[in-house]
N, C-alpha and C positions, 0 to 999 in steps of 0.2 A: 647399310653403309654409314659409316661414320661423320657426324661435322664436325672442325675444328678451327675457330676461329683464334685470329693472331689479333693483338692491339684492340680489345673488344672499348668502343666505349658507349654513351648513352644515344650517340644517333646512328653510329656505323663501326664495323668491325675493319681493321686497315688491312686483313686479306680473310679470307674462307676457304677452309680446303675441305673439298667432298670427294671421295673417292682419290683418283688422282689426278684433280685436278684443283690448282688455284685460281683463284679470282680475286684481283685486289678493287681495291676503291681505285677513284678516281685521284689520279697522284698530280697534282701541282706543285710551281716552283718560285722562287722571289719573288714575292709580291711589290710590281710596279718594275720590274729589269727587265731587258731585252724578251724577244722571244728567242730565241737565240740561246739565252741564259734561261731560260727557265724549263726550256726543251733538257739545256744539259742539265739540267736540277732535278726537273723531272725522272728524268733516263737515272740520275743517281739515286733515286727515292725508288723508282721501279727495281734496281740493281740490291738495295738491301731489306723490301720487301719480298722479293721472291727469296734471298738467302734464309732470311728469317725462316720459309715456309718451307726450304730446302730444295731450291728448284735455280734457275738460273736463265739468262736471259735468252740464251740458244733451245730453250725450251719452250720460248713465248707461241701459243698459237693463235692469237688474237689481239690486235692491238686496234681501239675505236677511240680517237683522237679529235679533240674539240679545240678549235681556235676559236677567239673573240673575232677576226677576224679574218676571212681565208686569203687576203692581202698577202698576210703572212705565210701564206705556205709554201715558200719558197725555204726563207729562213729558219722555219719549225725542221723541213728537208735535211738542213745543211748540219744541222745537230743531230737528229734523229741517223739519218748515213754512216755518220760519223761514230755511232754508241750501238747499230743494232749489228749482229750477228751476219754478217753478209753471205753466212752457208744456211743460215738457220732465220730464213725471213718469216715473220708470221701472216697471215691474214691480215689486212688492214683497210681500215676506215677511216676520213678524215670530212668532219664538217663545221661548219660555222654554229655558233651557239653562245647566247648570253650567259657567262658564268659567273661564277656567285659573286666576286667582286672586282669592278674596274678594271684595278690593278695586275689582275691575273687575265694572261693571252691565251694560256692553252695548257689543258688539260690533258692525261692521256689512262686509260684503262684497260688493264690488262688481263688474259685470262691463259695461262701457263699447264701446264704437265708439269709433275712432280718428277726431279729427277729418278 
């Protein structure tokens, strides 16, 4: 089987597709704004990285979600509801985790079926 990496660069490739499936990186969103706002930034960076790879959000089947703080996970909630697929929910996971900088509340990683 084949690998095809999208956006390759010197420390990480921004999706991999094996067979038919995708896997992106770890997608963050405005560094230092809401979580709220970064949840919906996020969900728009997941939205054009699976297009790129030819896949689409109702196709997500794993979503592993890191907040700076799970405080927050009410409002990461309120965005993520609002963006995911309400026929097409994927597996998901949500936990607390220091991420690479301050300013960034939450992260989210996805792993898709290829349309």
């Amino acid at each position: 089987m084949s690998i095809r990496r999208i956006e390759v660069g010197p420390r990480m490739s921004e999706a991999v597709i094996h067979g038919n499936t995708v896997y992106l990186s770890g997608q963050v969103g405005t560094p230092g704004a809401s979580v709220f706002q970064q949840t919906q930034d996020v969900c728009a960076e997941i939205d054009a990285a699976l297009a790129k790879a030819g896949s689409n959000k109702s196709k997500i089947l794993q979503a592993i979600i890191w907040l700076d703080d799970m405080a927050d996970f009410g409002e990461m909630n309120k965005a993520w509801e609002a963006w995911v697929d309400p026929a097409n929910t994927p597996a998901r996971a949500t936990g607390e985790a220091k991420l690479a900088s301050p300013e960034y509340k939450v992260e989210i990683i996805i792993t898709a079926a290829l349309d």
